[in-house]
N, C-alpha and C positions, 0 to 999 in steps of 0.2 A: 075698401079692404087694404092693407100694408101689406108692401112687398115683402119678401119672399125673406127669412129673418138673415139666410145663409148669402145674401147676395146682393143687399141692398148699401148701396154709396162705396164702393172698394175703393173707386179713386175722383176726386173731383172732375168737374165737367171740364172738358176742355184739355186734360191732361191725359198721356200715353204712359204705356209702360219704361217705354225707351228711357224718360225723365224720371225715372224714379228714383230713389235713393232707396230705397226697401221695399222689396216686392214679395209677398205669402202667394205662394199660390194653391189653393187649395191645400191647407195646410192642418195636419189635424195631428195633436199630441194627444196619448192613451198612456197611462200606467196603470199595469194588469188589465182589467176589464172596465176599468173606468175612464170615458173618455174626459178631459179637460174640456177639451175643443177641437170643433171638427170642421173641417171643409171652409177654413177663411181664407177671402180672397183681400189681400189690403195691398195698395200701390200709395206708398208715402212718398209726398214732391220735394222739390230742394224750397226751403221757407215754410214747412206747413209744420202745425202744430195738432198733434194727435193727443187728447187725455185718455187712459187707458182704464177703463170700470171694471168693477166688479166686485163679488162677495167673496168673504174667505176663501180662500178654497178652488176659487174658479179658472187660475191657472194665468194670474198677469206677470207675477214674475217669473215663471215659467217661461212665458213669451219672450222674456227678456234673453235668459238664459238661452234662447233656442237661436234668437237674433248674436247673441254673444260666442255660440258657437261649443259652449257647455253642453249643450241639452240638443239630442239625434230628436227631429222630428218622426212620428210615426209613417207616415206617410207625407206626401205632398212636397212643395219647395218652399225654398226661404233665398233670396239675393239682395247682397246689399251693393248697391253700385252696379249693377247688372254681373255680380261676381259672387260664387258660392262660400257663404260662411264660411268663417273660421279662427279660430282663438287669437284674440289678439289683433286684431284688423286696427290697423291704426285710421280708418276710417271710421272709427266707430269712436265717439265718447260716450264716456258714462260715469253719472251721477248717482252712486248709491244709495243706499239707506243711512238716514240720520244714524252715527254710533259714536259717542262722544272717545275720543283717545283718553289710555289709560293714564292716570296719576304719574308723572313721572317720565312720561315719555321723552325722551330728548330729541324730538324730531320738532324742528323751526318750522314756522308758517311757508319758506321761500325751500325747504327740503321738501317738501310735500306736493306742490305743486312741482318742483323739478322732474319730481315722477312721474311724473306725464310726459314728459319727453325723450328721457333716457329709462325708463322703467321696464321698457317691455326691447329694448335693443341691444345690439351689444356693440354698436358702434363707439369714437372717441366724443365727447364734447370738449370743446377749449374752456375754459372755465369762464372764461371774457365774454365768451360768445352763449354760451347756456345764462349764466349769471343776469346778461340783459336780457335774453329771452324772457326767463322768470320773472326779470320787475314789467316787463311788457304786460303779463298776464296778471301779475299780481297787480297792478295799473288799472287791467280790463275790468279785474271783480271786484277793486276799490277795495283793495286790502295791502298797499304798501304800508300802509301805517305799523304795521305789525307783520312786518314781512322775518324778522328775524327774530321773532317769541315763540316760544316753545308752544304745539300747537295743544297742549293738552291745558292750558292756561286761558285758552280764547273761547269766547261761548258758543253754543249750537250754530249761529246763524255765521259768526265769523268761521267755524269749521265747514260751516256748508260754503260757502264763498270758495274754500280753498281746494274743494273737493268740483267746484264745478270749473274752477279755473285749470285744475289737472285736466279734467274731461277735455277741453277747451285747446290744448296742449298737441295734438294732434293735427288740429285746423280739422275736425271731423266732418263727413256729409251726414251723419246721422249723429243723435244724441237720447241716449236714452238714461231716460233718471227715474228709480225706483223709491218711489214715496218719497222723494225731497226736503218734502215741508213735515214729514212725519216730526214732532216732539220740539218745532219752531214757536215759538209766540208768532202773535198775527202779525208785527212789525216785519220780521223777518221772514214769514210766510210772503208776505205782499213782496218785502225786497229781491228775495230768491228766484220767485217768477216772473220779475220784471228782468232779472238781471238775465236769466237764461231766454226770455223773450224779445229783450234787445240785441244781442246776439245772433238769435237765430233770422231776427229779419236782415241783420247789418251781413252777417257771414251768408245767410242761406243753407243751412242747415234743416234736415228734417227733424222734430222733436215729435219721442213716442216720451208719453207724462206718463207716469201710472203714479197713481193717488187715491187716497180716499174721501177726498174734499175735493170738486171742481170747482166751489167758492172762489178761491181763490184766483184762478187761473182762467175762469169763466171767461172773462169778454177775452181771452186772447187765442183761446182754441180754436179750431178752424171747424176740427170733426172730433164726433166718442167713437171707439169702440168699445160695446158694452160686452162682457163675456157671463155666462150665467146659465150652471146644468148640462154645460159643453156645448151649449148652443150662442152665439153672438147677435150687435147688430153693429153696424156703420151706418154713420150719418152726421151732418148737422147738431150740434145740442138741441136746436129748437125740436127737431126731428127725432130723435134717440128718446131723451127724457122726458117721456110724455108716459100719464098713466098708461093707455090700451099699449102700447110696446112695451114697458116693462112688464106687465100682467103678463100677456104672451110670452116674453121669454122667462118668468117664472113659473110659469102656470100657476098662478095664483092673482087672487085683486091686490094692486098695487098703486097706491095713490101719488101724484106728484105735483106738490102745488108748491107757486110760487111768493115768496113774502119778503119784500123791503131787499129786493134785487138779489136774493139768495132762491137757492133750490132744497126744496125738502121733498122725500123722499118716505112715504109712510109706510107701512105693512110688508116693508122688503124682508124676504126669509134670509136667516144666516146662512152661507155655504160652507158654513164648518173651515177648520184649518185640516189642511193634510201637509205629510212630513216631503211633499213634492213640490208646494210653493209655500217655503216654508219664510219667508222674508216678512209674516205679519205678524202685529202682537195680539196677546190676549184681550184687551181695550178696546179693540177695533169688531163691529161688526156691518156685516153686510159692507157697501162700497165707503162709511163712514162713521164718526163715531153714531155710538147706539143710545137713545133715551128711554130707558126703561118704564117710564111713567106713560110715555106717547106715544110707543110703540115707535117712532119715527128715525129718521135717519136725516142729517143734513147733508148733503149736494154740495 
């Protein structure tokens, strides 16, 4: 019988709270009468990679938002660094949602990323001393090359580059990135998660992924949290992504079978989109895209 769905894997063996870079504790978000999620207990370490599941609806970037310092948990606690959230934490990086800049933008690839440094401050920089920072970074995400093109010119994957090199900008203990690779070709899907996985081993950074493909990021995750009906699991991917645990936290048969080193994911119900975690598209169902022919879902 599988443990208990509210309490199993919060934090790796061998690891205390004391070490954390983000701790839930008992943590539960509700809008009106509808719970998201309720009673997670999660302790993320410095180095660890967290992918975040779930279906429409089920409140992942919610999670973010509430780590972000946006979004009043209902009950429970949330600490980042053993210190209580709050807007703007320059321990905190973050990696958005893919959104291409508009036609015309006059913002340079090396303006963009400078925002990370002086964006949320209102200290002086010397321009000498900011100017080399930003080729540092722009250096880290292998995007000097186009450090000084307008960013509305450069494609999804070089915009994402520049967006995680801002996050980056901080020296964060945690990093959280909201569907990353959404609307990447797989080139730049593969390079985005390498580039934020080499990172987080070389800095030591906690990484919460939320996605809807683990494909990609597969061999580098440590643990899922899966979210689904307001109920969760934590664990190992070997351990999470098996049918009898996702059936259970669907209450419904859920098949998970594996082919040619990917995860597929059959009979997953949609969890609908609501106007509370509203960062998904229409395209997307359940924790990836949907094939309507095979009812199935890809991992």
């Amino acid at each position: 019988m599988s443990a208990p769905l509210e309490s199993h894997g919060s934090r790796p063996a061998g690891a205390t709270a004391a070490d954390s870079v983000l701790s839930l504790r008992d943590a539960t978000l509700r809008f009106d009468d509808r719970t998201l999620w309720g009673g997670v207990d999660l302790e993320v370490q410095p180095g660890e990679f967290i992918a975040v599941l779930g279906a429409n609806g089920s409140g992942k970037t919610s999670l973010l938002r509430v780590i972000l310092g946006q979004q009043r948990l209902t009950s429970g606690e949330v600490l980042v660094a053993g210190e209580e959230v709050s807007a703007g934490n320059p321990r905190i990086g973050y990696v958005p949602q893919q959104k291409l800049a508009d036609e015309g933008t006059p913002l340079r690839a090396r303006d963009l990323v400078g925002l990370g440094i002086d964006g949320r401050s209102w200290g002086f920089w010397p321009s000498r001393t900011k100017r080399a920072r930003v080729d540092r970074l722009l250096a880290d995400v292998g995007a000097l090359d186009y450090a000084d093109v307008p960013v509305a010119t450069l494609s999804g994957g070089e915009q994402q580059r520049l967006r995680v090199g801002q996050a980056l900008a901080s020296d964060p203990r945690l990093l959280l990135a909201d569907e990353p690779l959404a609307s990447l070709d797989l080139n730049n899907q593969r390079a985005i998660s390498e580039l934020i996985d080499r990172h987080r081993r070389e800095r030591r950074f906690g990484v919460l992924f939320v996605t809807h493909d683990i494909n990609p990021v597969l061999g580098m995750v440590d643990r899922v949290l899966y979210l689904a009906g307001g109920r969760f699991r934590i664990g190992p991917p070997d351990e999470v992504l098996r049918s009898e645990v996702l059936s259970e936290l669907y209450g419904s048969p859920v098949d998970v079978i594996r082919a040619r080193g990917r995860i597929i994911v059959a009979g997953t119900p949609d969890g609908g989109h609501t106007p509370h975690d509203e960062s998904h598209d229409a395209g997307h169902a359940a924790v990836c895209e949907h094939d309507p022919d095979t009812e199935a879902v890809v991992l």
